[in-house]
C-alpha positions as CSV (number, residue, x, y, z in Angstrom):
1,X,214.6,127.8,64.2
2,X,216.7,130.9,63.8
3,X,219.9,128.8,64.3
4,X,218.9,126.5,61.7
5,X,218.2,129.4,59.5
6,X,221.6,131.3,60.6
7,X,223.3,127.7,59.5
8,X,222.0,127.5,56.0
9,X,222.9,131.1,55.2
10,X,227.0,130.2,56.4
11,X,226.8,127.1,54.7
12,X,225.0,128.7,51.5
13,X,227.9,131.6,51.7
14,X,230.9,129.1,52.2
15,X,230.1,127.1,49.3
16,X,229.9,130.1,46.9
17,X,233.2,131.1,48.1
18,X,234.4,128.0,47.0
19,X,232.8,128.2,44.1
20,X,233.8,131.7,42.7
21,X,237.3,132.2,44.7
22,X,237.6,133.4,47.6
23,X,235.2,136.5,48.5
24,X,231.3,137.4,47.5
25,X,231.3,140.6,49.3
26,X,230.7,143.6,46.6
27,X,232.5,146.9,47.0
28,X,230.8,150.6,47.2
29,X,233.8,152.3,45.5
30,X,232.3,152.1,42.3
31,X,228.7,152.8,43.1
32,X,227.4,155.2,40.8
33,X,227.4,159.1,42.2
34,X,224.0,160.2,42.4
35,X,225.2,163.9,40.5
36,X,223.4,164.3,37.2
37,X,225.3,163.6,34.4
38,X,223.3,165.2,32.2
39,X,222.3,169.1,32.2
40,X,220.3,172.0,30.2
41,X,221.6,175.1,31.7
42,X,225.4,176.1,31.8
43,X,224.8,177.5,34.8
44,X,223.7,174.5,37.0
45,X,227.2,172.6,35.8
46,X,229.5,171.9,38.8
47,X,232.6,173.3,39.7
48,X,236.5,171.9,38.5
49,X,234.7,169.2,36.2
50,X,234.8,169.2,31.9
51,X,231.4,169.2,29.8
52,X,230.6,168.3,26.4
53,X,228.4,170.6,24.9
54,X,226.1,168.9,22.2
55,X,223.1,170.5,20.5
56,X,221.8,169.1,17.9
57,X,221.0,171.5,15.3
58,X,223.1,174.6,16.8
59,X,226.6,175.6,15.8
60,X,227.3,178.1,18.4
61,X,227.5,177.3,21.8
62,X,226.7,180.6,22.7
63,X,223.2,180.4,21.6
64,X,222.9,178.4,24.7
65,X,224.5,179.8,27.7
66,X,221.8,182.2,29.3
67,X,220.5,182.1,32.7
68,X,217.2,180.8,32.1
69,X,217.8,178.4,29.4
70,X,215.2,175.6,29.6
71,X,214.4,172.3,27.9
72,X,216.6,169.5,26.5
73,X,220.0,168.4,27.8
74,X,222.7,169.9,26.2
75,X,226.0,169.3,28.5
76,X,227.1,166.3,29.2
77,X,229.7,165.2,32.1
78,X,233.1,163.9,31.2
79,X,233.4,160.9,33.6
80,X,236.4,160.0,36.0
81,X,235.6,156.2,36.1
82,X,237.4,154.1,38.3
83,X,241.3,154.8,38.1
84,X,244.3,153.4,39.9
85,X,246.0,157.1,40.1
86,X,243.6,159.2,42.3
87,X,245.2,161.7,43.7
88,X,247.8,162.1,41.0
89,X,245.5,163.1,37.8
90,X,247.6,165.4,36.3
91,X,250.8,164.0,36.9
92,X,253.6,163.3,34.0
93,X,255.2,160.3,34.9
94,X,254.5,157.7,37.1
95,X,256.0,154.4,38.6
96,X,253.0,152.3,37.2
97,X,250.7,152.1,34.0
98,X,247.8,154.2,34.5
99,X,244.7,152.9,33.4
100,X,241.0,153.9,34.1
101,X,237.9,151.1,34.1
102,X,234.6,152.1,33.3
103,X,231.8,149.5,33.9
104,X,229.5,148.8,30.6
105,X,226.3,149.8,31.9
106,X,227.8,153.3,32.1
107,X,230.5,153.5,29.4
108,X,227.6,155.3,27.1
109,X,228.1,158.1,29.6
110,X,231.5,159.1,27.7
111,X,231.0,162.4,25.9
112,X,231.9,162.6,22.3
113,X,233.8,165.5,20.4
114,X,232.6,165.5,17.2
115,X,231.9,167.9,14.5
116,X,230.2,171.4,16.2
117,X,230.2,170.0,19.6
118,X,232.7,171.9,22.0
119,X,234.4,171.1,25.2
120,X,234.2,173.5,28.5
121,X,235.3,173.9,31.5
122,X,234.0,175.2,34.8
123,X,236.7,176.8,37.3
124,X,235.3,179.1,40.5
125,X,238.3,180.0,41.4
126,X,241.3,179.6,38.8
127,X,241.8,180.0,34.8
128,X,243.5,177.2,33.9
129,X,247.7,178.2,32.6
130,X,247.6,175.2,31.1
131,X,245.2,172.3,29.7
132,X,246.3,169.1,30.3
133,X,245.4,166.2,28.0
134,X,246.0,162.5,28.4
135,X,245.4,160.3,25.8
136,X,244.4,156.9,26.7
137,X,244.3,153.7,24.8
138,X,240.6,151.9,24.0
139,X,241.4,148.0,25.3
140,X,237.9,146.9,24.4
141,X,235.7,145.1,27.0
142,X,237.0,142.1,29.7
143,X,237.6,141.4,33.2
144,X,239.0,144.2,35.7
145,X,242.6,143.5,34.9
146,X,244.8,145.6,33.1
147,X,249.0,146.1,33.1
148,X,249.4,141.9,33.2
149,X,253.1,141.4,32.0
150,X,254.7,138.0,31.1
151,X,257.2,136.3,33.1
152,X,260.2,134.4,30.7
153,X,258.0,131.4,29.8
154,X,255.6,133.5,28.8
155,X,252.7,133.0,31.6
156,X,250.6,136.4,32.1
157,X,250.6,137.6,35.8
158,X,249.9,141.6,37.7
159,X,251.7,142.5,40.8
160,X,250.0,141.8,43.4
161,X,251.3,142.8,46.5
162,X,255.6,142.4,45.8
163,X,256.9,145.4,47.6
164,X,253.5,147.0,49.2
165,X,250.5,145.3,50.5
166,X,248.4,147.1,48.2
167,X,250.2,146.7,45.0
168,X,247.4,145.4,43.1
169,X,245.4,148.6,43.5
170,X,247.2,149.6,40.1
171,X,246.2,146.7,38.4
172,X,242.6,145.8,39.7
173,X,239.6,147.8,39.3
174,X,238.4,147.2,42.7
175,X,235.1,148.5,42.0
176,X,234.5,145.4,39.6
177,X,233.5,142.1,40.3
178,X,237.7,141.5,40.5
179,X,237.3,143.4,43.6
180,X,237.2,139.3,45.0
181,X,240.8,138.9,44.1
182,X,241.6,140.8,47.1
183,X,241.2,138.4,49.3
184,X,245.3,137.2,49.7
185,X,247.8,138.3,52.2
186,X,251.4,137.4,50.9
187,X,251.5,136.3,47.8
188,X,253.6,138.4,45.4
189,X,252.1,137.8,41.9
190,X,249.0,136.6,40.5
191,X,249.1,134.8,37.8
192,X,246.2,134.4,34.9
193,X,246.4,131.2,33.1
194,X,242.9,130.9,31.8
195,X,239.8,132.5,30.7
196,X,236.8,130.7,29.8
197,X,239.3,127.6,29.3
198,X,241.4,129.7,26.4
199,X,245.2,130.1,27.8
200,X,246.0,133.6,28.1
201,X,248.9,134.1,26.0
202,X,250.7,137.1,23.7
203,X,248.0,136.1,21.4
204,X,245.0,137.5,23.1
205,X,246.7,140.3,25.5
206,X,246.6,143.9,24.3
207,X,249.1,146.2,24.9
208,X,247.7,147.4,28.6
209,X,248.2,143.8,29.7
210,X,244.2,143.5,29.5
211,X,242.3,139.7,28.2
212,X,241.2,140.5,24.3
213,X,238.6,138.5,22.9
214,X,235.6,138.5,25.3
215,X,232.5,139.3,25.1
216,X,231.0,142.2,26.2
217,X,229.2,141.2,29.8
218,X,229.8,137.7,29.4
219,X,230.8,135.7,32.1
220,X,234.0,133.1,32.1
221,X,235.7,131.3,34.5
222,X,239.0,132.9,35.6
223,X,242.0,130.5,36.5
224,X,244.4,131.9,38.5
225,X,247.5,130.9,40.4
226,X,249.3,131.9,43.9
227,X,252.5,129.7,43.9
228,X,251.6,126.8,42.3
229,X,247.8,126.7,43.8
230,X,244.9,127.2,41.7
231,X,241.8,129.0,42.3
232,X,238.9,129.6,40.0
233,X,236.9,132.9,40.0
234,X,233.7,133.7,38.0
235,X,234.2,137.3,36.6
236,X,232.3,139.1,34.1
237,X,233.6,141.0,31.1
238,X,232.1,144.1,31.7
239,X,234.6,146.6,32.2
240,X,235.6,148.9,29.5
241,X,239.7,149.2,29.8
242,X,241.9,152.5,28.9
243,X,245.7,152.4,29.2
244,X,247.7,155.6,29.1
245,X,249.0,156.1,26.1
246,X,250.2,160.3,25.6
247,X,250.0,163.2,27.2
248,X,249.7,166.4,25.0
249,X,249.7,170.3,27.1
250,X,247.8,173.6,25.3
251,X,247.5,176.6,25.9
252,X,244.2,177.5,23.6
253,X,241.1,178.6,25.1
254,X,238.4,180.9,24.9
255,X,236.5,182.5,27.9
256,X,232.8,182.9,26.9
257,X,231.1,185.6,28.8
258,X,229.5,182.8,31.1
259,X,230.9,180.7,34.2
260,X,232.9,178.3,31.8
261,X,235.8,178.4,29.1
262,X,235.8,176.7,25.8
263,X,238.7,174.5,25.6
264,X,239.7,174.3,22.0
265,X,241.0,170.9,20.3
266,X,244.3,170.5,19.2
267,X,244.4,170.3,15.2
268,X,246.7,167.5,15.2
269,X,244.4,165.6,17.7
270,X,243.6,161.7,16.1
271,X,240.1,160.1,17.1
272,X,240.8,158.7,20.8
273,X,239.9,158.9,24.7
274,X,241.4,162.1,26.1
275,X,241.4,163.0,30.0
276,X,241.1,166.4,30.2
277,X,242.6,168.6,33.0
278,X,242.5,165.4,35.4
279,X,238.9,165.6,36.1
280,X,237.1,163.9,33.0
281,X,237.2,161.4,30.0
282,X,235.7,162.3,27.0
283,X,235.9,160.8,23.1
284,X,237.4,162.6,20.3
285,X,236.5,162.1,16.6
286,X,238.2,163.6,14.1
287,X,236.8,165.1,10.2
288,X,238.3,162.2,8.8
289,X,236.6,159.0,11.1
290,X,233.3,161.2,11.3
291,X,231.7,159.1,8.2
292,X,232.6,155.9,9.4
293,X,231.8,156.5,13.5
294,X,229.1,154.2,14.5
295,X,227.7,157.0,17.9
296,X,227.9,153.9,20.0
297,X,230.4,153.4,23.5
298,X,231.9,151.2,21.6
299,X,233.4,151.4,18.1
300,X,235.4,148.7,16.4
301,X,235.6,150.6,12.9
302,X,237.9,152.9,13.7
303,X,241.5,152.9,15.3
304,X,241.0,154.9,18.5
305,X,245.2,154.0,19.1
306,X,246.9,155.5,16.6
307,X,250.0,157.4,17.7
308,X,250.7,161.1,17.1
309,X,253.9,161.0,19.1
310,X,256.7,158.8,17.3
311,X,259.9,157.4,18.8
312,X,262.7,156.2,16.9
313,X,264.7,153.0,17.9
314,X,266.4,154.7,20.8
315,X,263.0,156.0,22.4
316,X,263.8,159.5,21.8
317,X,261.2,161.7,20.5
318,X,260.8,162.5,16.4
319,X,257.9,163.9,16.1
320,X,255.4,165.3,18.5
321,X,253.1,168.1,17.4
322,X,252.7,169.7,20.6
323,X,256.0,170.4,21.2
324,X,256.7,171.1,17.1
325,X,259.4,168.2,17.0
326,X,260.0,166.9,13.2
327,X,257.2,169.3,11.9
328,X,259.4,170.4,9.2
329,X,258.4,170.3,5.4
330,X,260.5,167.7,4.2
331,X,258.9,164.5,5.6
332,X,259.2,161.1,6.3
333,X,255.7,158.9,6.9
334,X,255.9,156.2,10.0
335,X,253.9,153.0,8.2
336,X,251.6,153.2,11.2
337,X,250.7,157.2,11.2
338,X,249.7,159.8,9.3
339,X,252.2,161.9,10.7
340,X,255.2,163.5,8.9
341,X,258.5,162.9,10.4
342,X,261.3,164.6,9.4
343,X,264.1,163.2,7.8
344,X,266.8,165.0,9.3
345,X,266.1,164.8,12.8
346,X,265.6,160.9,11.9
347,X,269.1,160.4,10.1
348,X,270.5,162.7,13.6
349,X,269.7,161.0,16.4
350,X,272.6,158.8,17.9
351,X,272.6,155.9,20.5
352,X,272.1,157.1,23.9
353,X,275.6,158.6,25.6
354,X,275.7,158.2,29.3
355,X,274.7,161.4,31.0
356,X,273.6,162.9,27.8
357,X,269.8,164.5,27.7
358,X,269.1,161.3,25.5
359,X,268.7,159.0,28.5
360,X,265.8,161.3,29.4
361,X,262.7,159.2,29.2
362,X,260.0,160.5,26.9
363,X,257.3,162.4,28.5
364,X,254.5,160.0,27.2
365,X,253.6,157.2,29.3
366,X,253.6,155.1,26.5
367,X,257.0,154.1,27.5
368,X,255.2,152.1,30.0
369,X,254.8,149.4,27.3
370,X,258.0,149.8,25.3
């Protein structure tokens, strides 16, 4: 009787392989932690991580930052998600796009900056000489995909495993139900022809190389292709997709008489997703989207990727706030920002010269997708 039963459960097992591609088994990398994400005292908030601070009602954080404070909730985790550059979370540049996945059922865990609320940090050991913030791009919700690039007919595919075994570690969130893509040895790109029988095309892939158009939790069958062999996996679109997009460094701070600083935010900051320090994603509204911001995960009414740094055709730098680059008074205004350029240092920028400091690449990984 047991053998009979041990039968059914390898037949059961093999058929759903062949149904949904080619492995069933779950992963524990994205499990959630079982750390609180949520706290009322400043003083229970754990070491080298980022807070929002939200109150409703007060203005002054420092109304709230005594030793026995009690009650409501009032800091809030900023939350790593899953990434594809652990280990290197405050690094400049990189050889590949860095993205970071956060699954839907927790994405409402992203803190938002907005109005009175502040942003801290807790250090037991070191004051921060400089505060880091990357600025990544809102893709919307799909499967756990991101950085596809098309080949020259046009046909989406990721690195899989071209020079290193593990290549697709920077394009698959391996915590999400993609994690069952991992189940080839040698093949050297994957390609994505369809989702839910649509044909993936320029039409419906953003910028980070993610599937546009899905909806949010929905499943769809995924057809994808090793060689010229099919294989059809049943993935859900539940993964809430950020691409790097900027990276801005400050200097401005404030220590509070309490185990945490108040990192201040930039005036020139745009409504977006900004990792802070390496250790935290939070959402930033600014004055002018406040009237028009929704307070869900997910907001569609306003443009969460609108540059602040601008290139011109050469990829050299013209204006970038952090760094006071075309913040003159005589101005020029890019058709897609609200920034001021200036004219001059458009009109004196030349072609790149060979050896010159033009062939430096900008510091924002944007250029990822230029």
């Amino acid at each position: 009787m047991r053998k009979k039963k041990v039968i059914g459960i390898s037949f059961f097992m093999a058929l759903t392989l062949m149904l949904t591609g080619c492995s069933v088994f779950p992963t524990l990398a994205g499990m959630e932690s079982k750390e609180a994400k949520a706290y009322a005292n400043v003083y229970d908030l754990k070491a080298n991580k980022a807070y929002v601070w939200h109150h409703e009602g007060e203005a002054d954080i420092r109304q709230d930052l005594a030793r026995d404070r009690e009650g409501e909730n009032i800091f809030f985790a900023c939350p790593k998600g899953d990434t594809n550059f652990k280990g290197k979370e405050l690094d400049r540049s990189g050889q590949y796009p860095r993205s970071i996945w956060i699954n839907s059922s927790m994405d409402d865990e992203i803190p938002t900056i907005i109005g009175n609320n502040a942003l801290i940090y807790i250090s037991k050991t070191t004051v921060p000489e400089e505060i880091v913030f990357e600025r990544f791009a809102d893709y919307g919700y799909s499967i756990g995909v991101s950085n596809m690039i098309p080949d020259e007919g046009g046909h989406y595919y990721f690195v899989y495993a071209e020079t290193d075994k593990d290549d697709y570690k920077y394009y698959v969130d391996t915590a999400s139900e993609a994690f069952s893509l991992l189940c080839f040895d040698t093949v050297a790109r994957l390609y994505l022809d369809k989702v839910g029988g649509v044909l993936v095309t320029e039409e419906n892939v953003s910028d980070g190389g993610t599937v546009l158009g899905l909806t949010k939790d929905a499943q769809y069958v995924c057809e994808f292709y090793t060689g010229t062999f099919y294989q059809d996996f049943v993935l859900s679109a539940n993964i809430h997709s950020f691409g790097s997009m900027e990276q801005f460094v400050s200097y401005d701070y404030e220590f509070l008489h309490s185990n945490c600083i108040k990192i201040n935010i930039p005036e020139y900051f745009k409504s977006g997703y900004y990792f802070v320090q390496g250790v935290g994603l939070f959402r930033y509204v600014s004055e002018q989207d406040a009237k028009v911001y929704n307070g869900e995960a997910y907001a569609p009414g306003i443009d969460w990727n609108d540059p602040i740094i601008l290139y011109d055709e050469y990829g050299v730098v013209v204006f970038d706030p952090s760094l006071g680059i075309g913040m003159e008074e005589e101005t020029i205004t890019d058709e897609n920002s609200d920034a001021g350029v200036s004219r001059e240092e458009v009109e004196s920028y030349l072609p790149y010269e060979e050896g010159s400091e033009a062939d430096e690449e900008p510091d924002s990984l944007d250029r990822d997708r230029r």
